[in-house]
Residue frames as a rotation matrix with the C-alpha (Angstrom) as fourth column:
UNK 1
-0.085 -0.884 -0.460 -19.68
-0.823 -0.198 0.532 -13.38
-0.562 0.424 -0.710 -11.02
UNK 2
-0.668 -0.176 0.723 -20.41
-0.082 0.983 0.164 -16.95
-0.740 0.051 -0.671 -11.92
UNK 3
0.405 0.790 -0.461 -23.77
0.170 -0.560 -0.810 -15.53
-0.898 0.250 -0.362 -13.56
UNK 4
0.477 -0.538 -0.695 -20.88
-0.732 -0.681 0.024 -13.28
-0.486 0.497 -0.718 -16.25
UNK 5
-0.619 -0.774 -0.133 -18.88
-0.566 0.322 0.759 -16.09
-0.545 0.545 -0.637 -16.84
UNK 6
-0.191 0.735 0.650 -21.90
0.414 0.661 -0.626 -18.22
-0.890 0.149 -0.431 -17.73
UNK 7
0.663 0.713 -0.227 -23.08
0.215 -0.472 -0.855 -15.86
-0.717 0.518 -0.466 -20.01
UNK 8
0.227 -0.578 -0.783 -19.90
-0.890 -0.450 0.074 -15.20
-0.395 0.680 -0.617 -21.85
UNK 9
-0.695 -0.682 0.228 -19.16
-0.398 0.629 0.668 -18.60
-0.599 0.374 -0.708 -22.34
UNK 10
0.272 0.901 0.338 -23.03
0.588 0.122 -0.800 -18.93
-0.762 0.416 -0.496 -23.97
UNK 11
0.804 0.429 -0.413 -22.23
-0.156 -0.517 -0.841 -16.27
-0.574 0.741 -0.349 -26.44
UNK 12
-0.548 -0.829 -0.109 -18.87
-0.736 0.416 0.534 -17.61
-0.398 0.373 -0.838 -27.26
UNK 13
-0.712 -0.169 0.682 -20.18
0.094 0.939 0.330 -20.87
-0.696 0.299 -0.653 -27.81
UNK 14
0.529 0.831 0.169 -23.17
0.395 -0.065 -0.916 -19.57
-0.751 0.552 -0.363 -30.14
UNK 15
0.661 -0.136 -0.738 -20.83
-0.591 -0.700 -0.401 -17.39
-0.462 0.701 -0.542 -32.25
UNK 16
-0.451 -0.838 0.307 -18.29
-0.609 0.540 0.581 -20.49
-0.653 0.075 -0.754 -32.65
UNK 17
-0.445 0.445 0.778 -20.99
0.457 0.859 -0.230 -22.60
-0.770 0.254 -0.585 -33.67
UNK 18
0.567 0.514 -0.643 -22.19
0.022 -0.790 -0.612 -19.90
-0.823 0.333 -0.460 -35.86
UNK 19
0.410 -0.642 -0.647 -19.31
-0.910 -0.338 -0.241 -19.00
-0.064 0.688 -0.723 -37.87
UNK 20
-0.546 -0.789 0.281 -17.96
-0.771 0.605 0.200 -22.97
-0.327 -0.108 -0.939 -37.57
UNK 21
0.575 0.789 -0.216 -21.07
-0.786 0.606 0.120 -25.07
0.226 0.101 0.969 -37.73
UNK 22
0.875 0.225 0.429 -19.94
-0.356 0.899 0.255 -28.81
-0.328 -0.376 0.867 -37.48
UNK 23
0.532 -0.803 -0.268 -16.57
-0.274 0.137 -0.952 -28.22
0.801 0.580 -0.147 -38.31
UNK 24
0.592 -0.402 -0.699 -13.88
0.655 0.745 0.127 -30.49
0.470 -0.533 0.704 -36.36
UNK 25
-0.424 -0.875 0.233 -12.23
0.477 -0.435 -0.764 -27.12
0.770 -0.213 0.602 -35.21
UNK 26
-0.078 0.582 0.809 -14.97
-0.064 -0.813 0.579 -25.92
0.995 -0.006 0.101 -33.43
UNK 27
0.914 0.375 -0.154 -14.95
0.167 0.000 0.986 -27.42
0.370 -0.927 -0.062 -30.47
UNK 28
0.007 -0.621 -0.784 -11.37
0.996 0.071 -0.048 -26.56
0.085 -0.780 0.619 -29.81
UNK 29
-0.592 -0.156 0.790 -11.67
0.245 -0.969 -0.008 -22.93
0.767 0.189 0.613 -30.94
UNK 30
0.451 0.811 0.373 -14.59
-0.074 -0.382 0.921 -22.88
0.889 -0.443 -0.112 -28.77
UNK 31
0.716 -0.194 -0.671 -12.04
0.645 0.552 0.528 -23.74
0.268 -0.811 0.520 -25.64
UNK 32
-0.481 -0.874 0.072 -9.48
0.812 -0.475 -0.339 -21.59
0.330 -0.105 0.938 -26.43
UNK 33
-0.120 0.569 0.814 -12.15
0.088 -0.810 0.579 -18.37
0.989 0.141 0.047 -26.60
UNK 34
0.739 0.582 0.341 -13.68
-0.016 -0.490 0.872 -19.48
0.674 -0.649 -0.352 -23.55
UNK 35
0.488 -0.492 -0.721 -10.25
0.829 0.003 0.559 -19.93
-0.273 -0.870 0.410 -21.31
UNK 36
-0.426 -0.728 0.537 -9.47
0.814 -0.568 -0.124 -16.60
0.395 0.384 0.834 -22.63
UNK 37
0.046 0.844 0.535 -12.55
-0.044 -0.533 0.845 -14.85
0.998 -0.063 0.013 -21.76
UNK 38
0.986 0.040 -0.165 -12.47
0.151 0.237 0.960 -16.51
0.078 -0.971 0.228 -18.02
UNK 39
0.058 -0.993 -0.104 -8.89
0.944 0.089 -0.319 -15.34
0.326 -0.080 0.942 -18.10
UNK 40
-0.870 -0.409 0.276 -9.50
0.385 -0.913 -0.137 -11.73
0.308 -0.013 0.951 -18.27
UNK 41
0.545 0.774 0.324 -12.67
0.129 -0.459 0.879 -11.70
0.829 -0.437 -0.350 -16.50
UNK 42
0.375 -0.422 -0.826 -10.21
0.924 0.243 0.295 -12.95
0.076 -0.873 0.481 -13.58
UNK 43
-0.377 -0.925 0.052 -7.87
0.922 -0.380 -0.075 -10.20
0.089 0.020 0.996 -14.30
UNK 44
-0.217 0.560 0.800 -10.51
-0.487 -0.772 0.409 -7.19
0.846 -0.301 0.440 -14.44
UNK 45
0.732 0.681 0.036 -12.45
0.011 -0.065 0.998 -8.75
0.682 -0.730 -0.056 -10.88
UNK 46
0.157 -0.439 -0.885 -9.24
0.858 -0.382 0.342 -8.73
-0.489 -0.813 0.317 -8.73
UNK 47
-0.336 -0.474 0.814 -8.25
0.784 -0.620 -0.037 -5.41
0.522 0.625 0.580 -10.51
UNK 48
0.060 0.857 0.512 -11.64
-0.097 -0.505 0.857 -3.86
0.993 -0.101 0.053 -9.17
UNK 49
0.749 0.188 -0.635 -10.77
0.626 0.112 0.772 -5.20
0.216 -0.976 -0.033 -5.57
């Protein structure tokens, strides 16, 4: 599981930096994404239990 989140928060943080580059928003957009992302992995792995 730890593995999944890793990996989403890697492609989050490539597509932020992507589409943001060295802009002063990026590094919060890039927080918000990823406590969304680890939000609703939570919510799909107890689902599955």
């Amino acid at each position: 599981m730890l593995i999944l989140v890793w990996f989403v928060v890697c492609i989050i943080f490539y597509f932020v930096q992507f589409l943001l580059g060295n802009s002063g928003h990026a590094l919060e957009v890039f927080a918000v994404l990823s406590a969304i992302a680890i939000f609703l992995i939570s919510k799909i792995r107890y689902k599955i239990k």
